[in-house]
N, C-alpha and C positions, 0 to 999 in steps of 0.2 A: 713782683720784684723786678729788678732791673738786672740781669746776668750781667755780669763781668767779661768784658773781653779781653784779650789779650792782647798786651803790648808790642802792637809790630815793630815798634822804634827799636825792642829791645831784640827782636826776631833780625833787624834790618842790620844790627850792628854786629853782628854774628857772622855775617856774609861773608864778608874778605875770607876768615877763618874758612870755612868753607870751602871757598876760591881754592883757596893757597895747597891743603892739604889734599885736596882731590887733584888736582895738578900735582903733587905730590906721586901721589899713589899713581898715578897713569906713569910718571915717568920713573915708577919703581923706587922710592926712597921713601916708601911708606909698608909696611906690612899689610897681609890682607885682612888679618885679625884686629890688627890696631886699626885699620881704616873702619873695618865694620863695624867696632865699638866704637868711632865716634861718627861715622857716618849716616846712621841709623837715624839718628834724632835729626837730623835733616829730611828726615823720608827720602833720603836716598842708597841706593845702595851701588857697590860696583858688579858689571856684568862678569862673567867668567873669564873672558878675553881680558880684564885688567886694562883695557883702554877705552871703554866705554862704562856708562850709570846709566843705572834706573831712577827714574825720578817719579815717586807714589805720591800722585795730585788727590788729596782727603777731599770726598765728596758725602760733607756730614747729609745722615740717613739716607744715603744713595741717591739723594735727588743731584740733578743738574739742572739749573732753569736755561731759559734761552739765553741770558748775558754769558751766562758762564760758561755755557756752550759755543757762543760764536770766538770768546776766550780760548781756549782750547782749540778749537780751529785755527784761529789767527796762531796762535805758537806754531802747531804742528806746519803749517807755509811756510811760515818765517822762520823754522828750524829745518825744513824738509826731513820732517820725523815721518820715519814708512815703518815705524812698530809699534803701535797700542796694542796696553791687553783692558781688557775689564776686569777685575779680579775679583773670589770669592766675598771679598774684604768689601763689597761697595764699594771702589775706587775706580781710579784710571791711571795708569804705568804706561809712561813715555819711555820709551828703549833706545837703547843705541844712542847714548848723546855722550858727547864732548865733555870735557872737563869745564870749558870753558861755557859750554852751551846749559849744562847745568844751571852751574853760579845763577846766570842772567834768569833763566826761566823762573829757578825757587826766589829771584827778588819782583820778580815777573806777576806772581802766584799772589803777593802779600800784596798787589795792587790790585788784581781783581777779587778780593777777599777766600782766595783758596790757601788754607793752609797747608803744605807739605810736613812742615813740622812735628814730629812725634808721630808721624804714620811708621817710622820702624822703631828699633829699642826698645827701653825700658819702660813707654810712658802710655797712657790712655791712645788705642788706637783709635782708627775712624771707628762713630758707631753706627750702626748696621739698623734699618728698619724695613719691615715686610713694604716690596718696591711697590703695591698698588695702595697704600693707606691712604684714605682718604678718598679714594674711588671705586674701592670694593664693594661688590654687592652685599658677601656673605662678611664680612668684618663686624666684629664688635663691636669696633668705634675707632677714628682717626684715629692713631698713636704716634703720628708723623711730627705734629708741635713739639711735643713731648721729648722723641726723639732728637728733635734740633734743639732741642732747648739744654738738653744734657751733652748733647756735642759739644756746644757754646760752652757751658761751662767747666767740662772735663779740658776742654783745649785752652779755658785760662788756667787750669794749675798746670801747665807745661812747666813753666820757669820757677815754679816750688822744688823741679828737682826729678831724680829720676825714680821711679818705684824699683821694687825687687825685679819685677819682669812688667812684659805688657800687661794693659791689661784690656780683654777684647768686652763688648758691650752691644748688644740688643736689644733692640723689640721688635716686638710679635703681634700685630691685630689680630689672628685667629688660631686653634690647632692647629692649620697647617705648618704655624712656627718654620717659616721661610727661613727665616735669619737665626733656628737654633738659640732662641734664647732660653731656652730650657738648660742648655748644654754650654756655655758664656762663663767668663769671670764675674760677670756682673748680666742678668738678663731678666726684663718686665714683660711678662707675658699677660695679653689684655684679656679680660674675663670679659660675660655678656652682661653681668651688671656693671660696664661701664670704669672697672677697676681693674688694678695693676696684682698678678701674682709675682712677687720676687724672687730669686733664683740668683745663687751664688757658686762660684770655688767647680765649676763644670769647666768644660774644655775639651778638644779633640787636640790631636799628636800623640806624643810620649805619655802615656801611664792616663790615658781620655777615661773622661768620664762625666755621670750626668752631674748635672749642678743639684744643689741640695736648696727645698725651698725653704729661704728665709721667713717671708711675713705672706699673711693672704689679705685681699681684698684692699689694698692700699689706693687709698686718693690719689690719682694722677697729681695736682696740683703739689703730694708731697715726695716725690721722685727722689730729688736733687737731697731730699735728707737721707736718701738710702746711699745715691752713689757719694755724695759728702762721708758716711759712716761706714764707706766698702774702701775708698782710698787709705782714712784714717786707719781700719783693722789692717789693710794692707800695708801700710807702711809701719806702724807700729809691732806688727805679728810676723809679719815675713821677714826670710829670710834674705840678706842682701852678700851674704859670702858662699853659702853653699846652693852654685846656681842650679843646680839639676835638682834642686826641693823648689826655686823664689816662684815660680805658679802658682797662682791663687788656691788650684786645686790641693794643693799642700797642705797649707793652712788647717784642715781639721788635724792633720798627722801631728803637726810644729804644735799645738796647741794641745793634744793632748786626746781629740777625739771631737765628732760631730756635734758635742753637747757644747763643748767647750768654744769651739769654736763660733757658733748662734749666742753663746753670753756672750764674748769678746765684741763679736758684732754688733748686738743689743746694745750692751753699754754702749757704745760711740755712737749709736741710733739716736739712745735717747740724751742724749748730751748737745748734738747736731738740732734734733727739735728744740730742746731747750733752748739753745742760741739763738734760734729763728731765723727768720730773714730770705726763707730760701721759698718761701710758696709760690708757686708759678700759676700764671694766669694768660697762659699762652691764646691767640688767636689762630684758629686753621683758616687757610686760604679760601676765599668761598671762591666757588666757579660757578659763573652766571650764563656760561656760554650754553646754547641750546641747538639740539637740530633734531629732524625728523627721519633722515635718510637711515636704511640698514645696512649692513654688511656682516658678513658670518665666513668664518675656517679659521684654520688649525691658529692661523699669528693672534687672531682677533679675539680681545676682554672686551663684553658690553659691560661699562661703566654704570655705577646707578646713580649718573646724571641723566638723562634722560637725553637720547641722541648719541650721544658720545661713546667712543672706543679707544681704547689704550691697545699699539700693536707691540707683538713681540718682537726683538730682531737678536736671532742666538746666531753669529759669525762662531765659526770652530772655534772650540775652546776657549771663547775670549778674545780673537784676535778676530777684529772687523779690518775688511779690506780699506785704505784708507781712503780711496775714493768715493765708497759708497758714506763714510763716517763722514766726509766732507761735505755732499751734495746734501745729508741728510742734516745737517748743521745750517748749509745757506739753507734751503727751503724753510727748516724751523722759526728762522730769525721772523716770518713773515704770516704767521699761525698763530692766533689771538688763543694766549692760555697753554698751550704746546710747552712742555719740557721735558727733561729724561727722567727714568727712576731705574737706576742701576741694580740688580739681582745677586743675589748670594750663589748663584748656580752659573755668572757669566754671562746670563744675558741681562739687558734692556729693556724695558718697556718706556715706550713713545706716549704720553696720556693726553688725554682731552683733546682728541681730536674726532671731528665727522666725519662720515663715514665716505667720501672723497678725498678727504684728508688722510685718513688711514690707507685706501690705495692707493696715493702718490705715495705714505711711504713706504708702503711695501715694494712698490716698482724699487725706489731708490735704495732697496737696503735686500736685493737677493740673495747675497751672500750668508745664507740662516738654513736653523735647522727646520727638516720638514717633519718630524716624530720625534718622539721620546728618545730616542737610542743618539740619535743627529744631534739631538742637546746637550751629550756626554757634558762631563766635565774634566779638564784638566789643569795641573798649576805651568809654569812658565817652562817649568824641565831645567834638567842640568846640564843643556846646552847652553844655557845662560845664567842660570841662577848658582852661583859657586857654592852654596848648599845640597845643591841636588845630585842625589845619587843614578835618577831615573830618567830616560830621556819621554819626559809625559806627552809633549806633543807630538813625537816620532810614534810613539804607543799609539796616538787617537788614530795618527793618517790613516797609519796601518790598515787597524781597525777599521776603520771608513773606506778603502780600498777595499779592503778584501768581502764587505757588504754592498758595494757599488750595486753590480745587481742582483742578488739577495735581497728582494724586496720584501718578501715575508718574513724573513727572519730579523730582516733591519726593523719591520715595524714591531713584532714580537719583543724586540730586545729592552731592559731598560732604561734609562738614563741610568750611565756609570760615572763612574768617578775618580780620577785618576790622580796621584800623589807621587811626585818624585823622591820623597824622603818621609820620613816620619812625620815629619813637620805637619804633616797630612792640610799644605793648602790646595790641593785639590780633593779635602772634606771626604776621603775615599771611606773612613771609618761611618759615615751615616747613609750610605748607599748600599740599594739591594743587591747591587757588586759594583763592585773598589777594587781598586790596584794599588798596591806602595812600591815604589820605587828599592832595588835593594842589586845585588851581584851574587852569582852563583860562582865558585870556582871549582872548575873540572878539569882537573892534571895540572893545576896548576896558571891555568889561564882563567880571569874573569870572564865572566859571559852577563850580559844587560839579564836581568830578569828582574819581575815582579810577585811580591807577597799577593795574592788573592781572600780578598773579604767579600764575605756574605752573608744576607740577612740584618744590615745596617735600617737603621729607621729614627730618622726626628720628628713626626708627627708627636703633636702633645698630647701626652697620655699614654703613647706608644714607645716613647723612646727606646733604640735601643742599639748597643755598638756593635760593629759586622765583625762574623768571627772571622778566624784567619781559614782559608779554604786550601793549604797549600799555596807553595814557591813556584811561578813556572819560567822558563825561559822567555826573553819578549818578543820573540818570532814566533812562538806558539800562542799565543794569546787572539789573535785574529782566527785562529782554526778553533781553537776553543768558543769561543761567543758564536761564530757560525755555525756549529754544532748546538749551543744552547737554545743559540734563535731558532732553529730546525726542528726544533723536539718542541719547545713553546708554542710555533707555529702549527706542528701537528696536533697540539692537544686541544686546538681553539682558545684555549684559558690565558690568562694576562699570567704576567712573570710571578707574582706572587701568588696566586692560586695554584700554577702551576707548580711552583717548588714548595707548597703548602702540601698539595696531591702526590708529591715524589721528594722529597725530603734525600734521599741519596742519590738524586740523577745527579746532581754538580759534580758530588765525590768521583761518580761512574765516570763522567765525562775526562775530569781532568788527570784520572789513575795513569792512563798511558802517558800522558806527557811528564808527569813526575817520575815515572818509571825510565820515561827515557833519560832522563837526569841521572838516575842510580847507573843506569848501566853506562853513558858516556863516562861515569864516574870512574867506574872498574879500569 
């Protein structure tokens, strides 16, 4: 079949609207509430200052080829943008722009075929696929076409309207389940016979939980009849007034229960195949490129092209320096097959390239983590994000300073996960420790502090959500994880064998600093 795209005439003619009301709100005669409900479906948002936007560039299934990439470069010069982040979401978030610099860029966006549109609000976000598909050794099978195929067409029902809430969308090539689609409103996780497991009504934030499986063993080819009959139960079963239920995860409750909710589904399943028309016959990219040279460490995936390495490049919590995102852009423009695949954890991966290729770009992109812990993750903080209760990337510095040299405990520690609000976009609830973002008051004054989870886990098969480990202050939290890396590093054992072999060291470790919380209290 032929997907349906969406009408940019009709995207294009929105614009002004846009224009006018975001100049608006910068010069104050707009609310911040009313801006963000209707600013959202733009994929932009305002920054906390109220005189700058974010503008969330959709990078369906996290790839970026190289047009779309020397795209984004040329804005970022011609705007003199000095803040990109990468975000959980597969995306890329331009900061700090103008009301006016906005407008231009999201009509900007609908010329090099990137959509902004519906990456915030009510409607079908970007959707998310494991960032090496298609060059993985250990994969089931490509689930990348697949992926863009369900982009394409979740992003033409934008102009059908808004759903009760987002609604977020993955896939998964292997167990490892990168992109949580176990855990999704809508998520296809690929089996080794070549088929899709479906997965619904999951999510992390407020009231998280795992998705519940729909259907087993499904034809890729029949996808687009699942997420056709996940929109239909969603807009027909959900709720659109009482917004702290309109989450997909809701849905079994509104319905009446888990059983209930699988008919609701079924029916519109089988209703959608009856209609037909939606079989996909997608083509995956073939890559012809070949080389013999090696290369081996910590940035470097051998590809099972033969020759070939996909490099990693983790910039702190997302945020790549822009010089190095620049250099690393012109040189791509020039690398037969070279493009991005954006990560659900903040980094990048550079793929198909040889093994000369992957040390120029590792020269050009030093700005990256060198171990698990240096990979951290965090969301944007609520030094900018007017949701945020946590300041996430002030947490990481921290944390990263106070590890400088601590180099056994730095390597000991695990990749964390940091969340300024509930919102949990720095995904702290599936991490072997997370932080959420929250405020302690003590006499009467707030103090920055963070909820503590541990024991989180999205491997398939394993899922499972981190408990709450205690509240601590967030200048205690860098002495905390130096103490944890200290004891890890003493036992020789990795993070999870280690709290597997002591199951109460967390509690021991963090007792004094809760304590000290009771007694400032007094």
């Amino acid at each position: 079949m032929t997907i349906p795209e969406i009408d940019k005439d009709f995207l294009r003619r929105q614009l002004p609207e846009f224009a006018g009301q975001t100049a608006d709100y910068h010069n104050e005669k707009i609310g911040k509430i009313a801006y963000k409900e209707f600013s959202g479906y733009f994929g932009s948002f305002a920054q906390r200052d109220g005189k700058s936007n974010m503008l969330r560039l959709r990078c369906s299934a996290g790839r970026i080829t190289a047009e779309k990439l020397a795209f984004i470069a040329e804005i970022i010069r011609k705007y003199n943008i000095s803040r990109i982040h990468f975000t959980t979401g597969q995306t890329i978030q331009l900061h700090d722009l103008s009301a006016e610099a906005a407008a231009e860029i999201l009509e900007q966006c609908l010329d090099a075929d990137i959509i902004p549109f519906g990456c915030g609000g009510d409607y079908p976000g970007n959707v998310l696929c494991s960032p090496l598909s298609g060059v993985e050794r250990e994969e089931y099978f490509d689930v990348l076409p697949y992926a863009e195929a369900a982009a394409q067409y979740l992003v033409a029902t934008i102009p059908d309207g808004k759903l009760p809430r987002k609604l977020k969308t993955g896939f998964s090539n292997s167990p490892q389940n990168l992109t949580h689609a176990t855990m999704r409103d809508l998520g296809f996780a690929a089996r080794p016979d070549g088929r899709f497991d479906v997965y619904s009504a999951g999510g992390l934030g407020p009231a998280p939980c795992i998705g519940i499986k729909m259907a087993e063993a499904v034809a890729p080819e029949k996808i687009l009849y699942h997420i056709k009959a996940m929109l239909a139960t969603f807009r027909e079963c959900g709720t659109y007034t009482q917004r702290s239920k309109s989450r997909t995860r809701y849905l079994p409750e509104l319905l009446g229960g888990e059983a209930a909710y699988k008919a609701a589904y079924s029916e519109r399943l089988l209703q959608a195949l009856q209609e037909g028309g939606l079989d996909l016959q997608p083509e995956a990219t073939k890559i012809t490129k070949r080389d013999f040279k090696l290369i081996t460490g910590f940035r470097i995936t051998s590809q099972k092209q033969p020759g070939l390495y996909a490099v990693n490049y983790h910039p702190q919590a997302g945020l790549p320096k822009i010089e190095s995102f620049l250099a690393l852009a012109d040189y791509l423009q020039n690398i037969k097959a070279a493009e991005l695949r954006l990560a659900p954890d903040q980094s990048v991966y550079i793929i198909n390239l040889t093994a000369p290729e992957a040390a120029k770009v590792m020269s050009l992109t030093p700005d990256t983590a060198y171990n698990a812990f240096t990979s951290s993750v965090a969301c944007i903080g609520s030094t900018v994000c007017q949701m945020g209760m946590g300041d996430s990337q002030s947490l990481l510095t921290s944390c990263f300073e106070e590890m400088a040299t601590q180099y056994a405990a730095s390597d000991a520690l695990p990749q964390i996960y940091i969340s300024g609000c509930p919102s949990s976009c720095g995904t702290h609830q599936i991490g072997e420790l997370g932080f959420r973002g929250t405020v302690k008051v003590i006499k009467g004054t707030a103090h920055p502090a963070f909820t503590m989870y541990i024991n989180g886990c999205s491997l398939q098969g394993s899922e499972r959500l981190g408990e709450e480990a205690g509240t601590l202050l967030a200048e205690d939290i860098p002495f905390v994880l130096l103490e944890i890396g200290k004891h890890i590093a003493q036992s020789g054992l990795d993070f999870a064998a280690w709290q597997a072999a002591n199951p109460q060291a967390i509690a021991t470790i963090v007792a004094p600093y809760m304590k000290k919380i009771e007694l400032l209290s007094k």
